[in-house]
VEXMAR-873081 format. One record per residue (C-alpha): x, y, z; residue in three letters. Coordinates in steps of 0.05 Angstrom, whole numbers, padded with zeros to 5 digits, always signed. Example, Ala and Ser with C-alpha at 12.3 -4.5 7.8 and 13.67 -1.06 7.14 Angstrom:
# VEXMAR-873081
+00246-00090+00156ALA;+00273-00021+00143SER;
# end
This chain:
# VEXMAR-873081
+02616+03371+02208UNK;+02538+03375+02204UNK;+02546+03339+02139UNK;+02586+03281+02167UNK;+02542+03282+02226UNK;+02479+03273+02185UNK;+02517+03218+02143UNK;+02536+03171+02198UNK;+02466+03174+02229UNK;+02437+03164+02154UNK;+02483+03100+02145UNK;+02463+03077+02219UNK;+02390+03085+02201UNK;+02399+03037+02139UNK;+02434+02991+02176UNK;+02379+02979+02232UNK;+02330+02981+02180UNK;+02372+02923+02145UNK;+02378+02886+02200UNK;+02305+02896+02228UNK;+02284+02869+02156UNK;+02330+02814+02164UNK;+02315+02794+02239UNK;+02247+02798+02212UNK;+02255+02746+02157UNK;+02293+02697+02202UNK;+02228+02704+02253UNK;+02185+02680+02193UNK;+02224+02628+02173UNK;+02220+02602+02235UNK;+02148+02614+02245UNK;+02136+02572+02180UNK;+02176+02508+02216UNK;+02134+02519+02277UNK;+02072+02520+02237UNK;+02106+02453+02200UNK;+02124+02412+02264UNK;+02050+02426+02287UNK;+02019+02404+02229UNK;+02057+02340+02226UNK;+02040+02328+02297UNK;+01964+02337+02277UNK;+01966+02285+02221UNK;+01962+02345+02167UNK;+02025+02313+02123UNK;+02010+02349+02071UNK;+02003+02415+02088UNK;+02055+02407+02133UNK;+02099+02390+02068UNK;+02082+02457+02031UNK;+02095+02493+02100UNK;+02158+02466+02102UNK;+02177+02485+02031UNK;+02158+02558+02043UNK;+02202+02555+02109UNK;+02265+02528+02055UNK;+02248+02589+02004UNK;+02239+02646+02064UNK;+02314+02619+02096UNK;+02343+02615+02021UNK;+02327+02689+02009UNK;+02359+02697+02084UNK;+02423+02655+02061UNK;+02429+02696+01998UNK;+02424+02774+02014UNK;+02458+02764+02088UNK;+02515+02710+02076UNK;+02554+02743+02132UNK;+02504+02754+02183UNK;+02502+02739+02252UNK;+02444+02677+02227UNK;+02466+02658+02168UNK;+02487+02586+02191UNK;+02412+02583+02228UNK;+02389+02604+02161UNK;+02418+02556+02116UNK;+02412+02498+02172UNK;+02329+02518+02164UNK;+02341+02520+02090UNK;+02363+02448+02089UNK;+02309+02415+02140UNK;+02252+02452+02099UNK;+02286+02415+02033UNK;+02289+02342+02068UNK;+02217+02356+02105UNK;+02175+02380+02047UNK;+02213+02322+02003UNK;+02251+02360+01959UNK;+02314+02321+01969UNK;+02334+02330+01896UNK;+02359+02396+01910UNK;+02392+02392+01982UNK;+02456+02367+01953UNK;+02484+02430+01948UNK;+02465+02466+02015UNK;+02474+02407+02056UNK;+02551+02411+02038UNK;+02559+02485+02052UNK;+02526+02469+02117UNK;+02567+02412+02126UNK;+02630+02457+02105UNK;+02618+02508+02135UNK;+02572+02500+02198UNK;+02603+02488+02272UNK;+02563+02486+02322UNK;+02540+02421+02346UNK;+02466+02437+02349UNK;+02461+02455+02280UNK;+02505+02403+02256UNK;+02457+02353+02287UNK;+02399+02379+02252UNK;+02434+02374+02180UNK;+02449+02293+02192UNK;+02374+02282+02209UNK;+02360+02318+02137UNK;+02405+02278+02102UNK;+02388+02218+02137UNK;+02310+02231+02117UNK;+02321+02251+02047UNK;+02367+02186+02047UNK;+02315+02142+02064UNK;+02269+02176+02016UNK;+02320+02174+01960UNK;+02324+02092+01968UNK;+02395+02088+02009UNK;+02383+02068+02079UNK;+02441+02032+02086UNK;+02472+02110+02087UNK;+02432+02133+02155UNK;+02472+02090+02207UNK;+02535+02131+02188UNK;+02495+02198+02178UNK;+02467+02190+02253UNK;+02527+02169+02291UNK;+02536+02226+02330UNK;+02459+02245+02335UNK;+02441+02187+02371UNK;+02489+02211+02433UNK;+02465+02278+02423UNK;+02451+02316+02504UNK;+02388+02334+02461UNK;+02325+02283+02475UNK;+02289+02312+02419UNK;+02343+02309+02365UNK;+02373+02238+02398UNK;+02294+02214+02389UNK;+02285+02219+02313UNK;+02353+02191+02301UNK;+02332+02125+02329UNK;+02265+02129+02295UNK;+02302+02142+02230UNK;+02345+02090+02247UNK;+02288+02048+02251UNK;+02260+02055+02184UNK;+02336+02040+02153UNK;+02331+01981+02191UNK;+02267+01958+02172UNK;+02282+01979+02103UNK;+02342+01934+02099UNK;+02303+01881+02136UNK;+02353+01873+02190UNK;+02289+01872+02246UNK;+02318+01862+02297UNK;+02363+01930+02297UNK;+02288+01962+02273UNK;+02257+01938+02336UNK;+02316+01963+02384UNK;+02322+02033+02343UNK;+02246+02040+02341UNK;+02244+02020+02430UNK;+02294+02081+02436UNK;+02249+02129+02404UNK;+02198+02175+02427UNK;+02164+02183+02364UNK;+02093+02174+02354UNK;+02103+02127+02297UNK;+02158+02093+02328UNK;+02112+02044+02370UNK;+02071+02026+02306UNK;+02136+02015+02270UNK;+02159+01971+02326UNK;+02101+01927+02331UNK;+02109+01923+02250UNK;+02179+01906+02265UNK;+02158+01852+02314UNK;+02109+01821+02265UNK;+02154+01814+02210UNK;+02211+01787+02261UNK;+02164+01731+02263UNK;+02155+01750+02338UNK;+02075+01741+02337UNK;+02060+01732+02412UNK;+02101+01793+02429UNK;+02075+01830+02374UNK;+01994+01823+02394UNK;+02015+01844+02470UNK;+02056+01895+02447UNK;+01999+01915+02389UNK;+01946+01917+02439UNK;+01974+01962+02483UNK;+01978+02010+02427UNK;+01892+02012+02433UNK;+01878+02078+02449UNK;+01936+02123+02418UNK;+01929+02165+02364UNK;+01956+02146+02304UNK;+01936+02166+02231UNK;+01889+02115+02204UNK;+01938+02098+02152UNK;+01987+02073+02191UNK;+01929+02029+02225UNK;+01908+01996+02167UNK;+01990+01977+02140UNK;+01993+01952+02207UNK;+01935+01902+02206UNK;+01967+01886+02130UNK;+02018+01858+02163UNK;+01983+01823+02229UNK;+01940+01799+02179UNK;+02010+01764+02133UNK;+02035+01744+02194UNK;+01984+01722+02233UNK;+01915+01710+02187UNK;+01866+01754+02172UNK;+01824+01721+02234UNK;+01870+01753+02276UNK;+01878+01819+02240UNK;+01797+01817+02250UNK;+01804+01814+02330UNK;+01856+01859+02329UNK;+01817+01918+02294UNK;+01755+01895+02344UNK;+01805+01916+02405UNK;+01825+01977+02363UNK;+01756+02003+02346UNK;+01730+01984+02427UNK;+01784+02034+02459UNK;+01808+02081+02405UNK;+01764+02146+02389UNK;+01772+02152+02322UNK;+01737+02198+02264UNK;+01676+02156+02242UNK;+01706+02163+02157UNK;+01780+02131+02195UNK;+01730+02075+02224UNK;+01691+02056+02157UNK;+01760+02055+02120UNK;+01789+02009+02169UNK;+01731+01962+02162UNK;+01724+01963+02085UNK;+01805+01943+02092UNK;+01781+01888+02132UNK;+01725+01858+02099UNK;+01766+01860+02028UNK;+01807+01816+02067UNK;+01766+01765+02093UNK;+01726+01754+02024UNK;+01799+01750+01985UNK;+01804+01698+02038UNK;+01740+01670+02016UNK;+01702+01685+02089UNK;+01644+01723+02053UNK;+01604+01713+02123UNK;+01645+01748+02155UNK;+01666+01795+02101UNK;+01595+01826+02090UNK;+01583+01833+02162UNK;+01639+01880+02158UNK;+01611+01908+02097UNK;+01535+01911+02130UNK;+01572+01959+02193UNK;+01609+02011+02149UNK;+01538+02019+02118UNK;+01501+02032+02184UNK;+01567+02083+02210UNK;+01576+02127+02142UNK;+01507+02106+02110UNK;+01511+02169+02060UNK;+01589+02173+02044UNK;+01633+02147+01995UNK;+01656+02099+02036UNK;+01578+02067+02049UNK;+01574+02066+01976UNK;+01637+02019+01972UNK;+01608+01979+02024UNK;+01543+01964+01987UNK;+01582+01950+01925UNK;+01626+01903+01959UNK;+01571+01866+01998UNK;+01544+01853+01936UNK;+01602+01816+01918UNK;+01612+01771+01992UNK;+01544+01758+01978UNK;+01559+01723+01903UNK;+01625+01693+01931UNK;+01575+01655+01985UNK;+01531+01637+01928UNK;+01526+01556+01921UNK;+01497+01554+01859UNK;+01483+01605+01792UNK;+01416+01605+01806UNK;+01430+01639+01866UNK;+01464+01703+01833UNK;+01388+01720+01813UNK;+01373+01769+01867UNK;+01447+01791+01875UNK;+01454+01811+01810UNK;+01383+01847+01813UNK;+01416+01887+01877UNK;+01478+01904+01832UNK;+01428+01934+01776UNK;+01395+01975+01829UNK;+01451+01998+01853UNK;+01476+02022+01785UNK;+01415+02045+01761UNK;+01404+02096+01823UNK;+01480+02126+01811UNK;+01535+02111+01860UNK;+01574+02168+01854UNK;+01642+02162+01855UNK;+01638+02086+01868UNK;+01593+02081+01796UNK;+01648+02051+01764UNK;+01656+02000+01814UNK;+01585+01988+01806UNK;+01582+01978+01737UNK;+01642+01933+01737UNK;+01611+01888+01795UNK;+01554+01887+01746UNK;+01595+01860+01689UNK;+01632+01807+01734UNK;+01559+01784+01751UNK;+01535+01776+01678UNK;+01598+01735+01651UNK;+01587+01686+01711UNK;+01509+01676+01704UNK;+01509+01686+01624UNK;+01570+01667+01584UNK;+01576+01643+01523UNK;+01540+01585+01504UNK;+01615+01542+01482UNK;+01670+01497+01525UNK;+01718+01567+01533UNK;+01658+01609+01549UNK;+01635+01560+01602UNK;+01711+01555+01631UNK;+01717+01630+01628UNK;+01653+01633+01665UNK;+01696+01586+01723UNK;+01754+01624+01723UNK;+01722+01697+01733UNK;+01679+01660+01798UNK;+01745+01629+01822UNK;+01784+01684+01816UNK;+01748+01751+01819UNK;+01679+01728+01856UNK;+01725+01677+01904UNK;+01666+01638+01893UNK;+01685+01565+01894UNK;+01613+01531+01882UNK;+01607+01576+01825UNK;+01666+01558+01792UNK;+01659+01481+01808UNK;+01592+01483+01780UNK;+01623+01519+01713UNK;+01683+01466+01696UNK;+01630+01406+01723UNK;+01584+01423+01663UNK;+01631+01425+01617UNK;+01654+01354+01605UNK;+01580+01333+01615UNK;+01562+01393+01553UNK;+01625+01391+01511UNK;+01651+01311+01522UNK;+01701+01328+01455UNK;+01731+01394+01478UNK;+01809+01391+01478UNK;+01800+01439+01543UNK;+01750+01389+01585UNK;+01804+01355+01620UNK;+01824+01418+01638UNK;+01761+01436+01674UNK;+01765+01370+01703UNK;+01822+01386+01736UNK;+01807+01451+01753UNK;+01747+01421+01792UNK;+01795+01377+01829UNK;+01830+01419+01852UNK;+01762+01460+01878UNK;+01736+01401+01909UNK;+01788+01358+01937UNK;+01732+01305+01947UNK;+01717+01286+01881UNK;+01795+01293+01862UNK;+01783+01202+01851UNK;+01733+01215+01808UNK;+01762+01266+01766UNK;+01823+01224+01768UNK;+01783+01167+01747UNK;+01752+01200+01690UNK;+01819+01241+01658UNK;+01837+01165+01662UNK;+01780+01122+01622UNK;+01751+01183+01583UNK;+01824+01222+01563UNK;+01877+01184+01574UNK;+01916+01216+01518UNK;+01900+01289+01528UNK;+01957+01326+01536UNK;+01929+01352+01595UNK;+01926+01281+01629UNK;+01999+01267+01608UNK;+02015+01338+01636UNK;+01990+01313+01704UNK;+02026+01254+01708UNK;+02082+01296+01681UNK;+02097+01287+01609UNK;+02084+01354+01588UNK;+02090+01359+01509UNK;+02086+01400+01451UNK;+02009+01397+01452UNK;+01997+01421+01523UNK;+02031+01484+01506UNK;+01996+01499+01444UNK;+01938+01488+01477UNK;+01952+01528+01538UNK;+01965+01586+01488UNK;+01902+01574+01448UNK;+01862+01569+01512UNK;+01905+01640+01537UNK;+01882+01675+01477UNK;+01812+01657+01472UNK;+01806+01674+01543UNK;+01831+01742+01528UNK;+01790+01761+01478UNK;+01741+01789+01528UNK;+01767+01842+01575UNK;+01719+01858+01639UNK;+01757+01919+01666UNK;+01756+01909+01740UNK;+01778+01956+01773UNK;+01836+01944+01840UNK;+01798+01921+01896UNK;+01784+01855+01858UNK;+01815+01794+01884UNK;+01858+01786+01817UNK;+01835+01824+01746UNK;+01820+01789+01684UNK;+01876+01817+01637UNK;+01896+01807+01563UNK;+01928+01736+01551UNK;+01996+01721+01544UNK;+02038+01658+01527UNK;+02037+01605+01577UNK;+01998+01568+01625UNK;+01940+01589+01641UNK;+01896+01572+01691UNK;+01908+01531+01746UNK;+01967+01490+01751UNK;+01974+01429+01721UNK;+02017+01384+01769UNK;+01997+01408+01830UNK;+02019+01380+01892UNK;+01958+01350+01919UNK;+01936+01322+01855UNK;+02012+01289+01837UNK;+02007+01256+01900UNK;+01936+01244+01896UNK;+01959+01205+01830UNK;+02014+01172+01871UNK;+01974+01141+01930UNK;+01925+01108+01874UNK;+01929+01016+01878UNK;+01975+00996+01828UNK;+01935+00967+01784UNK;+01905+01034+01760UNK;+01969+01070+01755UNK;+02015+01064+01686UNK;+02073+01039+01704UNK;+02137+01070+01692UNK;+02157+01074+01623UNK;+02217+01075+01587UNK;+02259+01156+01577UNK;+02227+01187+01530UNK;+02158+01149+01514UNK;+02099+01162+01541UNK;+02054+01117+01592UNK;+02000+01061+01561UNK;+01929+01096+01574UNK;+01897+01079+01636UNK;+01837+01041+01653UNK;+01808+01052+01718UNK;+01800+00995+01764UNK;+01734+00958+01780UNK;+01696+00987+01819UNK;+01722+01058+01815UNK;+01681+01120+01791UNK;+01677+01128+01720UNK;+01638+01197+01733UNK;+01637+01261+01765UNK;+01574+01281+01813UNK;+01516+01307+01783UNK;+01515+01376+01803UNK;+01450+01410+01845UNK;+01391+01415+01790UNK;+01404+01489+01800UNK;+01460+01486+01763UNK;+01441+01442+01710UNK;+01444+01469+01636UNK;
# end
């Protein structure tokens, strides 16, 4: 009897300390999602996505030693959130359907259709949520029924169907939910609404992130003029961290000089360097005024002391912006020294047109060339080029592709015979062009790659210059010609233009 006695209270003892070890592990589990919802709330995404993938592994363990336990379903319902939260939606196929198999209550239930409606939307399949979440977004729970709508939101707006985005996202209580509305808006093509709606977001917190895709997409909408004013507003009645401010800025003035506004662009440039003087992001500001300064440059001889800034810069050590540095440096060089030939000159153009956003600079490049190299298969090519730079001396250059090359393939290309010729010499020109490779790095307007088959350039039959071509008197127009032959050269008319401007004796070989 004292045997049996001592056995039952021996096998009681176990179980409490079973179930003590076990109520123990659900209470840390739980802790760890706590700790996870707080950290998303504080912007911490990251840590907040390894806390929620030690939340999935402490409920596993709990799912696998107590499968019959009075929390098992709480367990494996934690184990499936912490999966979809911390991303790791490649292996929540398999718990999700036990919970969905084997999980009753309606609470629960409700929490496994927001996992699989987040790991749906990360997995590229929004058009799955609206079906995941049609119970959740009747749920009694304000919480639960809040992130459906935002979730519902981003399938929208991942489908493009803005409209449903902007309803879902007005339903939500989410902090993102308002930015993702006023994105909504903007992309709706709903501009007014979207600035009042936008500027009534001044103020909140939001992660700077989501700030800067925001005025991305005023600024597509909109114009970067307007994505300008609205940071202004932002940066007057929001308290944000002065590194959030300077990145917001830097965003904003590699807009305006990809617009070609270097004015504006280095102002931009000039504040980030008084707010963060001695951070990485007041070295990219110095780099980058460097180059609004060359885009605003009107002719090479101008790049002199901005190029003497970039070797400073370089020479003191930019940290981890030196690359930058160094490749500003090497933009600089091939547009104040290239090679002394017809492609080096053009190459010269294209790198100021298209990296500096420099339009004098490149005008002044493809101007010298027909002047330098009168027999170069590529100069009515720069001549057009220049046209199309300066739509004021788009008669003369008309006027001279006329008198000087009227059968260059490039003229018949532009009243739109291309042939043969003009793409063997597109590719020639491609592959010359490539044969130097300046390694810019991203924040360029466009990089200077390897060259590949086809046009090159700018476009040969541009609209303005067709109809530029079009509107010219008769008389110094070819006149139509038969399928299949090619117009009589052209001579221009008296009195027209028969040459291009001189350019500024700055820019004079």
């Amino acid at each position: 009897m004292i045997r049996l006695r001592a056995s039952l209270i021996g096998l009681a003892a176990l179980m409490a300390s079973e179930g003590c070890v076990y109520y123990n592990s659900m209470w840390s589990a739980e802790r760890l999602a706590k700790e996870a919802h707080r950290q998303e709330a504080e912007g911490q995404v990251a840590m907040a996505k390894l806390t929620w993938a030690r939340a999935a592994v402490k409920a596993e363990s709990i799912v696998i030693r107590h499968p019959r336990s009075r929390w098992a379903d709480d367990a494996l319902v934690l184990q499936v959130e912490g999966l979809a939260n911390s991303g790791n939606c490649m292996v929540i196929d398999e718990p999700r359907a036990r919970a969905e198999a084997s999980v009753s209550d309606g609470a629960l239930r409700e929490r496994v259709a927001l996992a699989g409606a987040r790991c749906a939307l990360a997995q590229g399949h929004p058009g799955a949520v609206p079906a995941l979440l049609h119970s959740v977004v009747t749920s009694k729970d304000a919480d639960r029924r809040s992130v459906a709508f935002y979730l519902l939101g981003q399938s929208a707006a991942a489908r493009a169907d803005w409209e449903q985005a902007i309803d879902a996202f007005s339903r939500s209580k989410e902090p993102n939910a308002a930015m993702g509305r006023a994105r909504a808006l903007l992309a709706a093509g709903r501009i007014p609404e979207a600035r009042v709606f936008i500027d009534t977001l001044a103020g909140r917190h939001f992660d700077d992130s989501l700030w800067a895709a925001t005025l991305d997409d005023i600024a597509r909408a909109a114009g970067d003029s307007v994505a300008s004013l609205a940071l202004d507003s932002l940066l007057a009645r929001t308290r944000l961290p002065a590194g959030s401010k300077a990145r917001l800025l830097l965003a904003d003035g590699d807009r305006l000089r990809r617009g070609g506004r270097h004015g504006p662009a280095g102002a931009r440039y000039d504040l980030v360097l008084r707010l963060v003087p001695d951070s990485v992001e007041g070295a990219q500001a110095e780099i980058r005024g460097v180059l609004a300064a060359a885009g605003a440059a009107q002719g090479i001889a101008d790049l002199a002391p901005i190029a003497s800034h970039a070797d400073q810069i370089v020479s003191r050590g930019a940290g981890t912006s030196q690359h930058e540095a160094e490749a500003v440096q090497r933009v600089l060089g091939a547009v104040r020294s290239p090679e002394n030939t017809d492609i080096g000159w053009f190459r010269a153009g294209e790198i100021a047109r298209d990296t500096l956003v420099a339009p004098a600079l490149a005008a002044a490049w493809f101007g010298r060339i027909p002047r330098q190299f009168p027999n170069s298969l590529f100069a009515p090519k720069a001549l057009i080029a220049l046209a199309m730079l300066s739509p004021g001396t788009s008669d003369s250059v008309l006027a001279v592709l006329d008198s000087s090359f009227p059968a260059s393939p490039y003229t018949l290309a532009l009243r739109g015979d291309v042939s043969p010729a003009y793409q063997a010499l597109e590719d020639s020109l491609g592959e010359a062009l490539g044969l130097t490779k300046l390694g810019v790095p991203a924040f360029f307007a466009q990089s200077i790659g390897t060259a590949v088959p086809g046009q090159k350039g700018p476009p040969l039959d541009p609209a303005d210059a067709a109809a530029a071509v079009a509107a010219r008197p008769a008389a110094g127009r070819p006149a139509p010609s038969p399928a299949g032959r090619r117009p009589a050269p052209v001579r221009p008319t008296p009195g027209q233009p028969t040459r291009l401007p001189s350019p500024d004796a700055a820019d004079r070989p």
